[in-house]
RODO-2510 file (C-alpha; in nm, 4 decimals, decimal comma):
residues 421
     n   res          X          Y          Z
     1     x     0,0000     0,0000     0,0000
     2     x     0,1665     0,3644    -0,1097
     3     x     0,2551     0,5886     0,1983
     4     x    -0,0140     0,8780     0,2709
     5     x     0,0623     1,1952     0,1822
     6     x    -0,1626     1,4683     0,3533
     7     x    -0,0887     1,7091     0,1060
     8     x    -0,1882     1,5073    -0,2117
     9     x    -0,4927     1,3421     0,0286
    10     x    -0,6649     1,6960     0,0499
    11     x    -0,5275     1,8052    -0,3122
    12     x    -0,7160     1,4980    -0,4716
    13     x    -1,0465     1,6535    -0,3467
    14     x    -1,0050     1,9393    -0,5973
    15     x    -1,1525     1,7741    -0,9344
    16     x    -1,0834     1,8008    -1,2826
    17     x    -1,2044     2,0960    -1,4791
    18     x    -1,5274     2,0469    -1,5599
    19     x    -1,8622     2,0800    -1,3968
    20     x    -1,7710     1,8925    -1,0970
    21     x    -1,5471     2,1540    -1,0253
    22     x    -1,7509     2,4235    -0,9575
    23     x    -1,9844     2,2086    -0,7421
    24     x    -1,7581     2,0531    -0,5322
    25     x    -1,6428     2,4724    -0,4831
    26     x    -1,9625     2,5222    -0,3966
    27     x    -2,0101     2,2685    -0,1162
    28     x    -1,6855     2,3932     0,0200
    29     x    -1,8794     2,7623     0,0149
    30     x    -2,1889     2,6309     0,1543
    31     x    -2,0389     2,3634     0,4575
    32     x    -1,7991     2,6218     0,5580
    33     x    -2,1094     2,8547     0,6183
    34     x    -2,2601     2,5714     0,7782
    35     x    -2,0142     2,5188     1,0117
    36     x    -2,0361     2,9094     1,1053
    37     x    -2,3336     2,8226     1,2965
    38     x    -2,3181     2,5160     1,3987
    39     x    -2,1866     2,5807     1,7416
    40     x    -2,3099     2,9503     1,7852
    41     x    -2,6129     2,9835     1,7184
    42     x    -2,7433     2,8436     1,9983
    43     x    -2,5871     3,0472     2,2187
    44     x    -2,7107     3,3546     1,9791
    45     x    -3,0761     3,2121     2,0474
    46     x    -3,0053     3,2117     2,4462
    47     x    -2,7263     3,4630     2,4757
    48     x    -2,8542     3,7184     2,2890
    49     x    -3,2497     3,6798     2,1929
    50     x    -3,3329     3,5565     2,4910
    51     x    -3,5058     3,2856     2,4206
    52     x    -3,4428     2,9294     2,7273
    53     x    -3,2979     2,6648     2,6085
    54     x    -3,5700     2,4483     2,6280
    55     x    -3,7564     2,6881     2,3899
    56     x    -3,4560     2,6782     2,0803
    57     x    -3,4616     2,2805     2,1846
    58     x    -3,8369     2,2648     2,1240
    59     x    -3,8395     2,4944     1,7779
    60     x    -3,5792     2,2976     1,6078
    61     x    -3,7941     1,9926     1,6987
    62     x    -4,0786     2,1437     1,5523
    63     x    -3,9164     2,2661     1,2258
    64     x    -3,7755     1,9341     1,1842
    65     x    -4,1050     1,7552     1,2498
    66     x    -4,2597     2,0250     1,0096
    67     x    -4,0529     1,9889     0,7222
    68     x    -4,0405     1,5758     0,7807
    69     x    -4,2685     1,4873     0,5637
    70     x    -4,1964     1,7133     0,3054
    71     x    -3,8473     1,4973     0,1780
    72     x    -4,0718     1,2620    -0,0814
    73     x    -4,3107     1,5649    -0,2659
    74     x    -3,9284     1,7930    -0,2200
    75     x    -3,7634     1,4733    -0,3984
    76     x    -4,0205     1,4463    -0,6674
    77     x    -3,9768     1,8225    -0,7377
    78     x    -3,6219     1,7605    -0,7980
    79     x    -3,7131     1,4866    -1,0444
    80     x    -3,9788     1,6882    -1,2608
    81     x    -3,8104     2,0424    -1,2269
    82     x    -3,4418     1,9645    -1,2412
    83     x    -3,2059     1,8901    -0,9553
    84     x    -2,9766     2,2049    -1,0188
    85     x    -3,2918     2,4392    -1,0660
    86     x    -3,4176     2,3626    -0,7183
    87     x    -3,0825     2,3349    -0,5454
    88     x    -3,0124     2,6864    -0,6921
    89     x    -3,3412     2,8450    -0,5495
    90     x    -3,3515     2,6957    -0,1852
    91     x    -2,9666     2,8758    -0,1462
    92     x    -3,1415     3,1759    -0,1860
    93     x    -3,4855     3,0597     0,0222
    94     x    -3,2064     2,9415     0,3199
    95     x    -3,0281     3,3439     0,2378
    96     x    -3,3510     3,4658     0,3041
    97     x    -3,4000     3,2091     0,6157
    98     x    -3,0637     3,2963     0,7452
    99     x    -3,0827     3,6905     0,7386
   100     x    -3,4580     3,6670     0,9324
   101     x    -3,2657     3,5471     1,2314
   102     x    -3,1407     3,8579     1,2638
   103     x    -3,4709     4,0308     1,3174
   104     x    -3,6375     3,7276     1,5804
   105     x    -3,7880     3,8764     1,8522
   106     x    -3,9256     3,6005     2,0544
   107     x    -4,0380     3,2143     1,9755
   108     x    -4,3354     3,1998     1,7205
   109     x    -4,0750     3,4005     1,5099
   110     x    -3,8058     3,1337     1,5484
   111     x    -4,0144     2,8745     1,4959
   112     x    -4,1282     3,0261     1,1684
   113     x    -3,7526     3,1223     1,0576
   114     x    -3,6205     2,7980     1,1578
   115     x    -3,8812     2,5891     0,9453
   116     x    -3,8038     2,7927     0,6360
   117     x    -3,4688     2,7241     0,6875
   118     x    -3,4969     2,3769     0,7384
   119     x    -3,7205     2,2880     0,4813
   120     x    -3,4802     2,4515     0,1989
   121     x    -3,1847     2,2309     0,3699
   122     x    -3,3834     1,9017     0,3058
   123     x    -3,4791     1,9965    -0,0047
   124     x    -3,1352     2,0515    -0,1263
   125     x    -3,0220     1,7386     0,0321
   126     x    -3,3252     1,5678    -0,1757
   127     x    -3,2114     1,7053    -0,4892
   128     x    -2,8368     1,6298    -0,3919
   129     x    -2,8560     1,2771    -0,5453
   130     x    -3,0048     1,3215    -0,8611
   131     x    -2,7448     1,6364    -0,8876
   132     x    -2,4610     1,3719    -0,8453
   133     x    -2,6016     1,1628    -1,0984
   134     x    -2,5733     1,4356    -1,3433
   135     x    -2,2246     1,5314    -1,3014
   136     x    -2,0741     1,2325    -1,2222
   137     x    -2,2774     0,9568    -1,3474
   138     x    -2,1839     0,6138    -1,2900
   139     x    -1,8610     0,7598    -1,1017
   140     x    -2,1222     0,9677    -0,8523
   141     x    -2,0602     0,6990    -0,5714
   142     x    -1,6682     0,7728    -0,5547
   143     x    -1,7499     1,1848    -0,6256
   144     x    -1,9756     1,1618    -0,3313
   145     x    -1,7223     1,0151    -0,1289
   146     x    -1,4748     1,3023    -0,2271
   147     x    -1,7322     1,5186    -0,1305
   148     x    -1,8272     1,3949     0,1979
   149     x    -1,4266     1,4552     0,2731
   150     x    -1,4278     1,8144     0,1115
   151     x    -1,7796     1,8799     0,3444
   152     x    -1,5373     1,7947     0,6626
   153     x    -1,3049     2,0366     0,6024
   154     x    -1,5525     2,2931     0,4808
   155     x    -1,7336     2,2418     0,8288
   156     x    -1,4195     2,2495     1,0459
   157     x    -1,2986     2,5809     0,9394
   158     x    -1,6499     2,7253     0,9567
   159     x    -1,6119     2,5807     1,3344
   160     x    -1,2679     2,7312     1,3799
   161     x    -1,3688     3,0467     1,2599
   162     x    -1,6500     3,0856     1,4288
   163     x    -1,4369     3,0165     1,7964
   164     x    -1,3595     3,4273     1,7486
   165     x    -1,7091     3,4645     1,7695
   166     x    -1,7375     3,2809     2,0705
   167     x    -1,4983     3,4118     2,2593
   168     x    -1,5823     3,7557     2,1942
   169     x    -1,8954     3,6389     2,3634
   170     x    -2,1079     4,0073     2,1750
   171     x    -2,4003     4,0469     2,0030
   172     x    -2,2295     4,2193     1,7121
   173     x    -2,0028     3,8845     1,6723
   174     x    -2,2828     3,6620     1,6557
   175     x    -2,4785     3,8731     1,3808
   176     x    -2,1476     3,8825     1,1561
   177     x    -2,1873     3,5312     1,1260
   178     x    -2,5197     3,4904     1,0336
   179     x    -2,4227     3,7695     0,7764
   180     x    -2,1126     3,5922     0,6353
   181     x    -2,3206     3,2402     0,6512
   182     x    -2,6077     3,4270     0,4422
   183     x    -2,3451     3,5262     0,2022
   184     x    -2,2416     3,1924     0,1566
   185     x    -2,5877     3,0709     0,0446
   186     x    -2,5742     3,3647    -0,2716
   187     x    -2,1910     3,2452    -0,2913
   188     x    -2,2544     2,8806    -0,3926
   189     x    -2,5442     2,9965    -0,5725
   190     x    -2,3755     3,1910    -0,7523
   191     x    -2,0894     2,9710    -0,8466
   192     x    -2,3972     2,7290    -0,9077
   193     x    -2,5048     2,9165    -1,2023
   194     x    -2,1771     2,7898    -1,3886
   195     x    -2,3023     2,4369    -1,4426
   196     x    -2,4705     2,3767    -1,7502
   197     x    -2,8613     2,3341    -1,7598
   198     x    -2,9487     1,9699    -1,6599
   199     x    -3,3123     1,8777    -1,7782
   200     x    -3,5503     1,6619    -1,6147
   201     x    -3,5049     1,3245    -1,7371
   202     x    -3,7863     1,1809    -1,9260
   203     x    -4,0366     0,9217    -1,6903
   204     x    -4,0827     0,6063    -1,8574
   205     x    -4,4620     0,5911    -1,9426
   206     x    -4,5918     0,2255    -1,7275
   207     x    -4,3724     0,4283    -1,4247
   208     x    -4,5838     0,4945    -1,1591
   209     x    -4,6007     0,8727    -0,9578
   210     x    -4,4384     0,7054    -0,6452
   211     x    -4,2433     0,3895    -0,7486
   212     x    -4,0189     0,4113    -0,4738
   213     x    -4,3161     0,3218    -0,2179
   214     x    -4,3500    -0,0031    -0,4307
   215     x    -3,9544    -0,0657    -0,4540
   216     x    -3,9430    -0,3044    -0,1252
   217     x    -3,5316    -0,3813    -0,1133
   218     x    -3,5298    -0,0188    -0,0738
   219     x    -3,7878    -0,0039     0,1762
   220     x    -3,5787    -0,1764     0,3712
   221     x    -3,2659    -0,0222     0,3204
   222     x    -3,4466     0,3196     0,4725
   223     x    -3,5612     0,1237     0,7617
   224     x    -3,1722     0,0155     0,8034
   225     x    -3,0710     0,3433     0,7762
   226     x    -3,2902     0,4948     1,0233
   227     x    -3,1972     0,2234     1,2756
   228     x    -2,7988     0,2749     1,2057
   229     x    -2,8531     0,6651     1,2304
   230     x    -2,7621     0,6140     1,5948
   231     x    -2,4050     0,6037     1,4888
   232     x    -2,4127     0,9881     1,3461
   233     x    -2,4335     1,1262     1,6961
   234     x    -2,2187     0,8609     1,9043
   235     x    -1,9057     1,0751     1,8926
   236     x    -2,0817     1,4648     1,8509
   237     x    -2,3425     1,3837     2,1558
   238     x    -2,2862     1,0184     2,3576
   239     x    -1,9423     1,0581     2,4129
   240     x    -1,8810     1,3882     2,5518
   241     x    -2,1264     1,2711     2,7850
   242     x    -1,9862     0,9701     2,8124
   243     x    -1,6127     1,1155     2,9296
   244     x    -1,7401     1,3289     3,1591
   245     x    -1,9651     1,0695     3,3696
   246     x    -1,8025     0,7836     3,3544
   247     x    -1,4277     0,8286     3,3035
   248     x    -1,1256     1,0052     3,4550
   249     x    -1,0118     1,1376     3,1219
   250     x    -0,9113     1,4911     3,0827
   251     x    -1,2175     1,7260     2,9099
   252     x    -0,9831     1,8460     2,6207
   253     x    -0,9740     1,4956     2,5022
   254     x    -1,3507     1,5590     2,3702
   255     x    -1,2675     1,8161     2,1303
   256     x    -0,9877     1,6388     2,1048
   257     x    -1,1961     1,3336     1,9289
   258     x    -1,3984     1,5766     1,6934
   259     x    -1,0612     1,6727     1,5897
   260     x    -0,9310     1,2982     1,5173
   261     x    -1,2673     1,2104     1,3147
   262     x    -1,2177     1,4970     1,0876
   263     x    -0,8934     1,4626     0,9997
   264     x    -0,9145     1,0943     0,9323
   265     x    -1,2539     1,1076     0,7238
   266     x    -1,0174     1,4098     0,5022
   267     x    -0,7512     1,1895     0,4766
   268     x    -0,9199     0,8701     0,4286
   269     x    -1,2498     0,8818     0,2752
   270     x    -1,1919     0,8735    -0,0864
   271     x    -0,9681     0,5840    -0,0420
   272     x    -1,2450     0,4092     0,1427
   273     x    -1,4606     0,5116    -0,0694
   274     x    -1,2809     0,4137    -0,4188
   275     x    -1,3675     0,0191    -0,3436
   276     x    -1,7396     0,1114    -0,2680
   277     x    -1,8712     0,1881    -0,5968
   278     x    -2,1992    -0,0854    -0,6235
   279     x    -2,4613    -0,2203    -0,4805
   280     x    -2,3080    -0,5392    -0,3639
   281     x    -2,0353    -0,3659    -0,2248
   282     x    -2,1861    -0,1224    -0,0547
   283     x    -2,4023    -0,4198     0,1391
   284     x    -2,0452    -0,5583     0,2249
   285     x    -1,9276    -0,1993     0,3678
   286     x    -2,2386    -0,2026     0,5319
   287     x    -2,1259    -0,5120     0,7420
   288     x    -1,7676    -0,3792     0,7846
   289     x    -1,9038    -0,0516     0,9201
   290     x    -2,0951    -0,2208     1,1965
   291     x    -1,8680    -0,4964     1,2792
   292     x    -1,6527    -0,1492     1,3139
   293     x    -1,8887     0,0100     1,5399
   294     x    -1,9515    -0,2668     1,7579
   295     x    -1,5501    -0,2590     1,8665
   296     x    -1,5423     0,0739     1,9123
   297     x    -1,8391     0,0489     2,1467
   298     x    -1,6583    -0,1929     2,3332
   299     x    -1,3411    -0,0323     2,3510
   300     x    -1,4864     0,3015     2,4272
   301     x    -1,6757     0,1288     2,7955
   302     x    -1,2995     0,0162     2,8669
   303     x    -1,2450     0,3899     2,9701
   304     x    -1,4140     0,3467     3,2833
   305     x    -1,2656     0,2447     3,6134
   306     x    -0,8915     0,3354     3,4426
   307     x    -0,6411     0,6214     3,5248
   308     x    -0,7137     0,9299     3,3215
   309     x    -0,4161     0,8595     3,0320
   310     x    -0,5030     0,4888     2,9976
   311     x    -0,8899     0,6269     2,9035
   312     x    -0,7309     0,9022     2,6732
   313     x    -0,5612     0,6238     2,5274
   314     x    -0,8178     0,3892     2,4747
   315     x    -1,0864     0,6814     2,3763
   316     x    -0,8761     0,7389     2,1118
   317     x    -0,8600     0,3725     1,9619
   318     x    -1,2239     0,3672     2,0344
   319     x    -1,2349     0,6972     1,8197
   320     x    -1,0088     0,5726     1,5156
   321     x    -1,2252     0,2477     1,4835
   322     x    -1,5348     0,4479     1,4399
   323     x    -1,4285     0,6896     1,2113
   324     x    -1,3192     0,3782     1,0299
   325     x    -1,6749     0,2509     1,0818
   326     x    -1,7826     0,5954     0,9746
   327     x    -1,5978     0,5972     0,6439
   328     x    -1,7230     0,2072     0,5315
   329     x    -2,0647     0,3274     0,6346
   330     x    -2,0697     0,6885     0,4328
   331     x    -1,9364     0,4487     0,1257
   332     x    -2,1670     0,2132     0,1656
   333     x    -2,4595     0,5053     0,1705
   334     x    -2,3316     0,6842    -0,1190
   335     x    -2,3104     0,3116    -0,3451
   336     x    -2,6775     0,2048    -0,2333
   337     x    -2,8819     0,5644    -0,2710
   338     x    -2,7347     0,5839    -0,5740
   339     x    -2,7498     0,2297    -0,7047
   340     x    -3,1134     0,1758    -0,6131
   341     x    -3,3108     0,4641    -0,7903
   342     x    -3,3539     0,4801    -1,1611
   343     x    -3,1832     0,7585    -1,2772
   344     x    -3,5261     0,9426    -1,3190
   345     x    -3,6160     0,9267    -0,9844
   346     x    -3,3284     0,9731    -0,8145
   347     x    -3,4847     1,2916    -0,6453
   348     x    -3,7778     1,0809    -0,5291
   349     x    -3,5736     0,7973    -0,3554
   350     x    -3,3553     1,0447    -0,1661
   351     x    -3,6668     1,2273    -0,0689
   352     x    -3,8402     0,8800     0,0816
   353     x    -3,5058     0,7974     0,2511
   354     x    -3,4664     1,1140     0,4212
   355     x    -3,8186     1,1048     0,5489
   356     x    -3,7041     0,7193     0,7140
   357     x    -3,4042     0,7850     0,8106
   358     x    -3,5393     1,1367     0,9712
   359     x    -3,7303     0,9080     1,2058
   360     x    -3,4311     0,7474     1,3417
   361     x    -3,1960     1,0926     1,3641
   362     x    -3,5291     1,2198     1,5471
   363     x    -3,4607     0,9649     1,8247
   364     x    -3,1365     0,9220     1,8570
   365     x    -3,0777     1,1988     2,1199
   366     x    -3,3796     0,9979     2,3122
   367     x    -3,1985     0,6289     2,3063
   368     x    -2,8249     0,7158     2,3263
   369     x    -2,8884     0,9903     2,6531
   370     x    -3,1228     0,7792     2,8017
   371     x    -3,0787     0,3520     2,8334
   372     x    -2,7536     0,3884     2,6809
   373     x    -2,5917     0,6480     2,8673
   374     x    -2,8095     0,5074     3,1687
   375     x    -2,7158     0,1867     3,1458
   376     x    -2,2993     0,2464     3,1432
   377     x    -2,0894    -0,0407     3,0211
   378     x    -2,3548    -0,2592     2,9579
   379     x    -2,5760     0,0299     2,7538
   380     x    -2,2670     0,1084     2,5307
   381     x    -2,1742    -0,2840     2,4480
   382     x    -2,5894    -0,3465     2,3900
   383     x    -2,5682    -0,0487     2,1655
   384     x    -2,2349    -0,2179     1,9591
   385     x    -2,4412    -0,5540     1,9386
   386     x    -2,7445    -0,3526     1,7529
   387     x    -2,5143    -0,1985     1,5216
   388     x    -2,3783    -0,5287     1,4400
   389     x    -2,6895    -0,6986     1,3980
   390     x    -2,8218    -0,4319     1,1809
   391     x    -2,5383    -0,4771     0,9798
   392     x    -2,5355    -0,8033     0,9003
   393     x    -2,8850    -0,7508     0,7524
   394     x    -2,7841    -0,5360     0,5040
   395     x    -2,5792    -0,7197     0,2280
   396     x    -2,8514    -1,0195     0,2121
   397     x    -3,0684    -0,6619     0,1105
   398     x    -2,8334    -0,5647    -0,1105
   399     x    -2,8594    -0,8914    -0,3267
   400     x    -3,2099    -0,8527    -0,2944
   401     x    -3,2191    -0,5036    -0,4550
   402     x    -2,9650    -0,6233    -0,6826
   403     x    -3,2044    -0,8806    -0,8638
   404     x    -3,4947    -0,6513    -0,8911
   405     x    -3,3037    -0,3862    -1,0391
   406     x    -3,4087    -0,3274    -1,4227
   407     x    -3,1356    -0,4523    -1,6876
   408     x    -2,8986    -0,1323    -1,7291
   409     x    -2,9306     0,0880    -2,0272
   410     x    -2,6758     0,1251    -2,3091
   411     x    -2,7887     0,4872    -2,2700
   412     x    -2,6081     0,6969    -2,0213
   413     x    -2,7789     0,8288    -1,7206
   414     x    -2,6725     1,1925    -1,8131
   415     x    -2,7167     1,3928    -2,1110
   416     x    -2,7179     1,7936    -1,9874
   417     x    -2,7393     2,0655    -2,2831
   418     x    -2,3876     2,2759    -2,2770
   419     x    -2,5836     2,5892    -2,2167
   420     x    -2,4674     2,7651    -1,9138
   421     x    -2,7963     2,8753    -1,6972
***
């Protein structure tokens, strides 16, 4: 195997000329915006309108429940009115969200401010796939993996950069990032408007309006994917929990993992992802990304009990393996969300799978603070075990979903005009 070499890791992220430049620049715009708010603006909510903590907790739950059960129709839109054409016009809908939280005055306004902007964020993320599709056709598996990479580093120097913020602790400080994170919206939508016009793609006449709700291999794979959703917020939510109630290691060493599982997914994902490119093998990631997660639970409820460097120690291996976990598991979704759909309804799938997997991002908060982080050793190992059971499940699925899949076309899935919108 060749040596790593950081600098070419993070240089291969930058593609070719060609329309997957300018995207991939786009998501860089648009994550590092992201990442401006991520940490601050809850304490702009509290610190500076006033509103409790319980009340931001309870209007992000309702925007999310709002906007739910809008991913399928959102998908669908995608599908019929073009992928890029919506994508462009909820940047400036979320511009528009982002700038009203400068002028919320108490909670019905929140509420209201934080459904808008939520409901442009899922639909992008519904017309993401089909998007892919277009610019990177039967490659879009390995692009997405490239992406998910560039999206870390996008969101850790919006995180770094808003730590100024932070510590300036000001109301002034706070409303310069929601103005620079507005800006990034018309940013990416403007570099946006240098891909070329991609059309809807044509539905085959006997297709039905919703054939994904008849498409049961994928059925399944949503219900998967809601169930191993838990894994998303083990290392952002159980863990620093987890260090400070049940082990003696130091509180850097929490930052301290956020900092580990970025740099490895930047350095590692595209060669993960490079050997996840179909359906079959994205069942077989599946199972290595659980197996994964199952150590790493274990090895993480070895930090109790221990001096304070053996837990740093063995926090960090617990860590490594699920990033590694991560990375399989990020392949595997990027092979099977794009391997299912047919290329017409692309938009439509990812629309139905984010309303599923919604469900299970909905409750992880619920099971990971409460029996798993109630439960101690035993909670974390009974969490590993459901990972790994889920897991196994999933490449029997993906042979499933392989034989129902249509014969592939000797046409290619993209054909965009070379008229610049």
């Amino acid at each position: 195997m060749p040596r790593l070499n950081p600098v070419h890791a993070i240089s291969s992220l930058i593609p070719e000329p060609g329309p997957r430049r300018p995207y991939s620049l786009a998501i860089l715009i648009n994550t590092f915006g992201n990442g401006l708010l991520l940490v601050s603006m809850p304490l702009y909510f509290t610190r500076v309108v006033e509103l409790s903590a319980v009340q931001v907790g309870l209007g992000l739950t309702i925007a999310a429940t709002v906007t739910l059960m809008t991913s399928l129709p959102l998908g669908q839109l995608a599908d019929r009115r073009g992928p890029l054409k919506v994508a462009k016009a909820m940047l400036l809908l979320q511009c528009a969200a982002t700038i009203a939280f400068l002028f919320i005055n108490n909670f019905a306004t929140f509420v209201a401010a934080a459904i808008v902007n939520t409901l442009a964020a899922r639909a992008i993320g519904a017309a993401e796939g089909a998007l892919l599709r277009r610019l990177a056709g039967q490659e879009a598996a390995g692009y997405r993996s490239s992406l998910h990479a560039l999206t870390n580093v996008g969101l850790s120097l919006g995180v770094a950069s808003c730590g100024i913020a932070i510590q300036l602790d000001t109301a002034t400080a706070y409303r310069a990032l929601i103005v620079v994170d507005a800006l990034t919206f018309l940013g990416a939508w403007i570099v946006l408007r240098r891909l070329p016009r991609y059309e809807p793609l044509p539905t085959p006449a006997a297709e039905p309006r919703w054939g994904v709700l008849r498409d049961k291999p994928f059925a399944v794979f949503a219900v998967l994917m809601a169930a191993s959703s838990l894994q998303f917020s083990v290392i952002t939510l159980l863990l620093p929990l987890w260090v400070i109630e049940y082990t003696d290691a130091p509180r850097w060493c929490i930052p301290l993992a956020l900092v580990f599982n970025t740099v490895l997914v930047v350095l590692f994902q595209v060669r993960v992802g490079s050997g996840v490119q179909t359906i079959l093998q994205g069942g077989d990631a599946w199972r290595r990304a659980h197996v994964a997660f199952l150590f790493s639970c274990v090895v993480i409820s070895l930090a109790t009990g221990v001096p304070a460097w053996v837990a740093l120690l063995i926090l960090v291996a617990g860590v490594c393996l699920h990033t590694l976990g991560e990375m399989w598991h990020m392949s595997s979704i990027f092979a099977l969300h794009l391997g299912f759909p047919p290329p017409h309804a692309q938009g439509q799938y990812d629309g139905f799978l984010g309303t599923i997997a919604g469900l299970g991002a909905a409750a992880a908060p619920a099971v990971l603070l409460g029996p798993v982080l109630g439960f101690g050793r035993p909670g974390l190992i009974g969490l590993g075990v459901f990972f790994v059971l889920t897991g196994l499940l999933m490449p029997p699925v993906a042979r499933w979903g392989k034989r129902t899949r249509p014969a592939p076309s000797d046409s290619p899935d993209v054909e965009p005009t070379a008229v610049p919108e």
